[in-house]
Each structure stands twice: as structure tokens, then as C-alpha cells.
mmCIF file of the C-alpha atoms, coordinates in Angstrom:
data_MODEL
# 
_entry.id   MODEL 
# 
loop_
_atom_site.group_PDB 
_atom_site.id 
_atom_site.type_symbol 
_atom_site.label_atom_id 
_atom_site.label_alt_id 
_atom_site.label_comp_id 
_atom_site.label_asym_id 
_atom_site.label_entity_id 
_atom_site.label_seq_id 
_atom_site.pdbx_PDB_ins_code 
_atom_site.Cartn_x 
_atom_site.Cartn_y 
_atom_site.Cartn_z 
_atom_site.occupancy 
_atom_site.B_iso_or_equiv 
_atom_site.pdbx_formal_charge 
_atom_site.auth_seq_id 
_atom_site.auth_comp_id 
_atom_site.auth_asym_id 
_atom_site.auth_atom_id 
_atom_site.pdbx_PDB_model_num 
ATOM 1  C CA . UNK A 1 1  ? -10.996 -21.637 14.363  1.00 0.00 ? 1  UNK A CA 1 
ATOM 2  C CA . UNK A 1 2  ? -10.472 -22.349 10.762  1.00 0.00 ? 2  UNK A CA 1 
ATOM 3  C CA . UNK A 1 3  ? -8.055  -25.427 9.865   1.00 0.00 ? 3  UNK A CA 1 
ATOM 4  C CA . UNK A 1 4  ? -5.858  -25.339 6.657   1.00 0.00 ? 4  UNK A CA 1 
ATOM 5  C CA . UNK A 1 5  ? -3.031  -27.340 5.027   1.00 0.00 ? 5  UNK A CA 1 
ATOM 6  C CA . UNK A 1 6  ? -0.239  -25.180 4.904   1.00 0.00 ? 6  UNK A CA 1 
ATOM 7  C CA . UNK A 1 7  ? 3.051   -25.470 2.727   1.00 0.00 ? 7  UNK A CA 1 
ATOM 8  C CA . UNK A 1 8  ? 5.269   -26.390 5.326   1.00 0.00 ? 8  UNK A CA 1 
ATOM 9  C CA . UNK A 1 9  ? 8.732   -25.207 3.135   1.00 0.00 ? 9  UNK A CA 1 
ATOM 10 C CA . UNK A 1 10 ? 6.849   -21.926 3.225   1.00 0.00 ? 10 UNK A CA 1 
ATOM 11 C CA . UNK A 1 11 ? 6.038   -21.868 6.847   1.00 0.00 ? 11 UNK A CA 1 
ATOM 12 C CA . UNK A 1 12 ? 9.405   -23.182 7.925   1.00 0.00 ? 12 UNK A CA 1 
ATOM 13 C CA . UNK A 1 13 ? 11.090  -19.915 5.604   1.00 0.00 ? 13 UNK A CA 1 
ATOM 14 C CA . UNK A 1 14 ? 8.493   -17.169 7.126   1.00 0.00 ? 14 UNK A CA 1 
ATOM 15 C CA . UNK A 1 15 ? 9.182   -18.984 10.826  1.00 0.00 ? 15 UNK A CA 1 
ATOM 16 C CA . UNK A 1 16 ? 12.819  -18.035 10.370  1.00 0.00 ? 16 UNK A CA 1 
ATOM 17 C CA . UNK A 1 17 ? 12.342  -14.383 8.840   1.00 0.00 ? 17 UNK A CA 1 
ATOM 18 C CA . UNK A 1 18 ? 10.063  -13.632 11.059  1.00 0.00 ? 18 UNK A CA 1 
ATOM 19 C CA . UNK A 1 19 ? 12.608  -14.857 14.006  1.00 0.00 ? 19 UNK A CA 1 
ATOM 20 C CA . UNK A 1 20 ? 10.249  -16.683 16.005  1.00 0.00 ? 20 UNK A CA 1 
ATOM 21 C CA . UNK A 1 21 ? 6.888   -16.889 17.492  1.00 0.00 ? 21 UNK A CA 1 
ATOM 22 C CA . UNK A 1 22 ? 4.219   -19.374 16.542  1.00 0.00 ? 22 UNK A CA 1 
ATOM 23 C CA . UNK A 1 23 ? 2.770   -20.611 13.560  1.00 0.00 ? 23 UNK A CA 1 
ATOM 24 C CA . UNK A 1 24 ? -0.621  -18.562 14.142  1.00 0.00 ? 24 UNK A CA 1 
ATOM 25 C CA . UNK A 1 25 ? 1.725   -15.601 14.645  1.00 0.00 ? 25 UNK A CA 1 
ATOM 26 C CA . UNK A 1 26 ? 3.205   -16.057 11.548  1.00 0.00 ? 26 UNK A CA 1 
ATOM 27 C CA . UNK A 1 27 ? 0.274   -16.469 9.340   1.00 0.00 ? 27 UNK A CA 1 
ATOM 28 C CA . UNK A 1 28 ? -1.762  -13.818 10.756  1.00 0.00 ? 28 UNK A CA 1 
ATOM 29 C CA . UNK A 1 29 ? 1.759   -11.276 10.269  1.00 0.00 ? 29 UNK A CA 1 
ATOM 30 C CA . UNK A 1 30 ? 1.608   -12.644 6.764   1.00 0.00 ? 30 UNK A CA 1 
ATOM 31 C CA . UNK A 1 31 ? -1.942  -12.194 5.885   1.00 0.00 ? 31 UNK A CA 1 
ATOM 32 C CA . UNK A 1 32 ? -2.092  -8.342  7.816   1.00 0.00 ? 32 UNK A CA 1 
ATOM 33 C CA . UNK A 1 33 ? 1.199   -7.923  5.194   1.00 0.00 ? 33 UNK A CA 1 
ATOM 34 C CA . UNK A 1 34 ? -1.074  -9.488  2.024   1.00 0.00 ? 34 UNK A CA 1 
ATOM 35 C CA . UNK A 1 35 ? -4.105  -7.192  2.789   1.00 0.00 ? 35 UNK A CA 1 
ATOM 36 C CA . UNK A 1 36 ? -1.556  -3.857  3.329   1.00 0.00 ? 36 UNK A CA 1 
ATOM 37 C CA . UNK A 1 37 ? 0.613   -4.269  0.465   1.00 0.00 ? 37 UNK A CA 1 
ATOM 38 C CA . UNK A 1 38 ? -2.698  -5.310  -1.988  1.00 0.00 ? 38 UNK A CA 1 
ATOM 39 C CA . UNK A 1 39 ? -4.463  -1.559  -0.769  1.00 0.00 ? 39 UNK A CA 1 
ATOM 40 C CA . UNK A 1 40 ? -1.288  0.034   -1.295  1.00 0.00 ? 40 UNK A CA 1 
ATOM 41 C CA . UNK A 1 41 ? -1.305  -1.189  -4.894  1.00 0.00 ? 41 UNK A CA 1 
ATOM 42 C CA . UNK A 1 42 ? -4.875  -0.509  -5.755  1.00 0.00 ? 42 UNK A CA 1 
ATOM 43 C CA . UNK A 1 43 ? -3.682  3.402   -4.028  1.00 0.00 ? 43 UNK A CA 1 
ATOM 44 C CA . UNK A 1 44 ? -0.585  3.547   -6.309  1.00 0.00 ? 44 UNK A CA 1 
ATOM 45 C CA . UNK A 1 45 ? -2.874  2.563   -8.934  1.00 0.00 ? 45 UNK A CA 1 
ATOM 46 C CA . UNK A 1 46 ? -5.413  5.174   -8.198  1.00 0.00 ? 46 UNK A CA 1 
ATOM 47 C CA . UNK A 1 47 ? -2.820  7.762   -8.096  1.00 0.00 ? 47 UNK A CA 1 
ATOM 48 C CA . UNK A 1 48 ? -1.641  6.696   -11.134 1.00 0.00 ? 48 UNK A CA 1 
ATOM 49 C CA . UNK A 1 49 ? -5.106  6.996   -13.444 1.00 0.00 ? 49 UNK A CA 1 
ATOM 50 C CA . UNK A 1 50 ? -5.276  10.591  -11.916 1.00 0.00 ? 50 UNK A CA 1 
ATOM 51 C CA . UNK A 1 51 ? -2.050  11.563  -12.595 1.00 0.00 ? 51 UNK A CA 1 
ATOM 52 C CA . UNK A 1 52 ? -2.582  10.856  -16.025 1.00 0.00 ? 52 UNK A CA 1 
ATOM 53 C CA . UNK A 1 53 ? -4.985  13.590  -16.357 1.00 0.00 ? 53 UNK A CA 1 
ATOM 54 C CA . UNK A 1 54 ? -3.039  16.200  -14.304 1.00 0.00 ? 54 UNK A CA 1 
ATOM 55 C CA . UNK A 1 55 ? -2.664  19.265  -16.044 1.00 0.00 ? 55 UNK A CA 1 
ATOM 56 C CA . UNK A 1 56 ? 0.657   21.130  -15.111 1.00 0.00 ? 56 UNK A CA 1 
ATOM 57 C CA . UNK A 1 57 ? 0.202   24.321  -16.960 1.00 0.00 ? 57 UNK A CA 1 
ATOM 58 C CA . UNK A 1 58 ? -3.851  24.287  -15.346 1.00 0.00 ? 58 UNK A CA 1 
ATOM 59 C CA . UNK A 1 59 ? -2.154  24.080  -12.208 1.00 0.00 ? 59 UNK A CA 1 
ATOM 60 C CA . UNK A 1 60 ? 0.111   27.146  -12.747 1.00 0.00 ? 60 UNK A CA 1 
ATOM 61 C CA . UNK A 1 61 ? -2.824  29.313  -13.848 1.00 0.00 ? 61 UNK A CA 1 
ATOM 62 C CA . UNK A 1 62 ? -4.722  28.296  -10.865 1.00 0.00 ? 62 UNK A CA 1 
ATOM 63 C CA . UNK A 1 63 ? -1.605  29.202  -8.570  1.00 0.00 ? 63 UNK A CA 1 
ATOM 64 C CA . UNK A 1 64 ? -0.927  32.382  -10.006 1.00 0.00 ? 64 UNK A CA 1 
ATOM 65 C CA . UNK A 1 65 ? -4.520  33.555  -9.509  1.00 0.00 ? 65 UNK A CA 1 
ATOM 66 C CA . UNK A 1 66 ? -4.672  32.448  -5.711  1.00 0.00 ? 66 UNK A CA 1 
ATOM 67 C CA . UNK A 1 67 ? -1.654  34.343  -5.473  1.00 0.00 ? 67 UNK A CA 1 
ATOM 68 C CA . UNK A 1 68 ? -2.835  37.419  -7.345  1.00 0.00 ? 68 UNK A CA 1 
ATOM 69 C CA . UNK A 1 69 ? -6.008  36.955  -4.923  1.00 0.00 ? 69 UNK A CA 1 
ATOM 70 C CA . UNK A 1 70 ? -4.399  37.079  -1.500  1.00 0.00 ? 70 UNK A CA 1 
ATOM 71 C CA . UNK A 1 71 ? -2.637  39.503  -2.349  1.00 0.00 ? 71 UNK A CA 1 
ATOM 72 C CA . UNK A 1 72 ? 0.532   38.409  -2.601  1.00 0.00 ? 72 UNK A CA 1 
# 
């Protein structure tokens, strides 16, 4: 058990948006929602730094040869 001060103007608003359930409900929805949407960034962010060195007209060379080399 772990015992914080909470804003309460905070925890009345996510109380409501949330439609219900307890308090401990609430804050372990919105820390589960914290965690997901921070790994989503760092994956966006990821993404990002290798799209930057995507090479478009690499890629076509490579597709044409896998086609010319199954015969298609």
C-alpha cells in the first residue's frame, strides 16, 4: 500500500470521465494510460530516427531484384 496526496480537482474530473468506480480504480486506469501513451511516444520516436534514413530509390532496387529472382 503506498499513500499519496492527490489533487482532488484532478481526481474529482478523472472520477467523472471515467464514469465511476473508485479512486484506486481511477488512478491505476490513469497510470496503465501514462506508461502506454509514454512507450508509444518513445515507438513513434524510434520510427521516426529510422525513417529518416530510409532510402526510397534503395528500396526499389531491392524490390525489383527479388522480383527478377522469383521469377516473376
Amino acid at each position: 500500500m503506498t499513500t499519496i496526496d492527490l489533487d482532488d480537482d484532478a481526481l474529482a474530473k478523472a472520477l467523472r470521465v471515467a464514469g465511476g468506480g473508485t479512486k484506486k480504480d481511477v488512478v491505476n486506469a490513469a497510470l496503465r494510460e501514462y506508461a502506454e501513451r509514454h512507450e508509444r511516444a518513445a515507438l513513434v520516436a524510434r520510427h521516426f530516427r529510422a525513417a529518416q534514413q530510409w532510402d526510397y530509390e534503395g528500396w526499389l532496387r531491392r524490390r525489383s531484384d527479388d522480383k527478377r529472382g522469383s521469377g516473376a
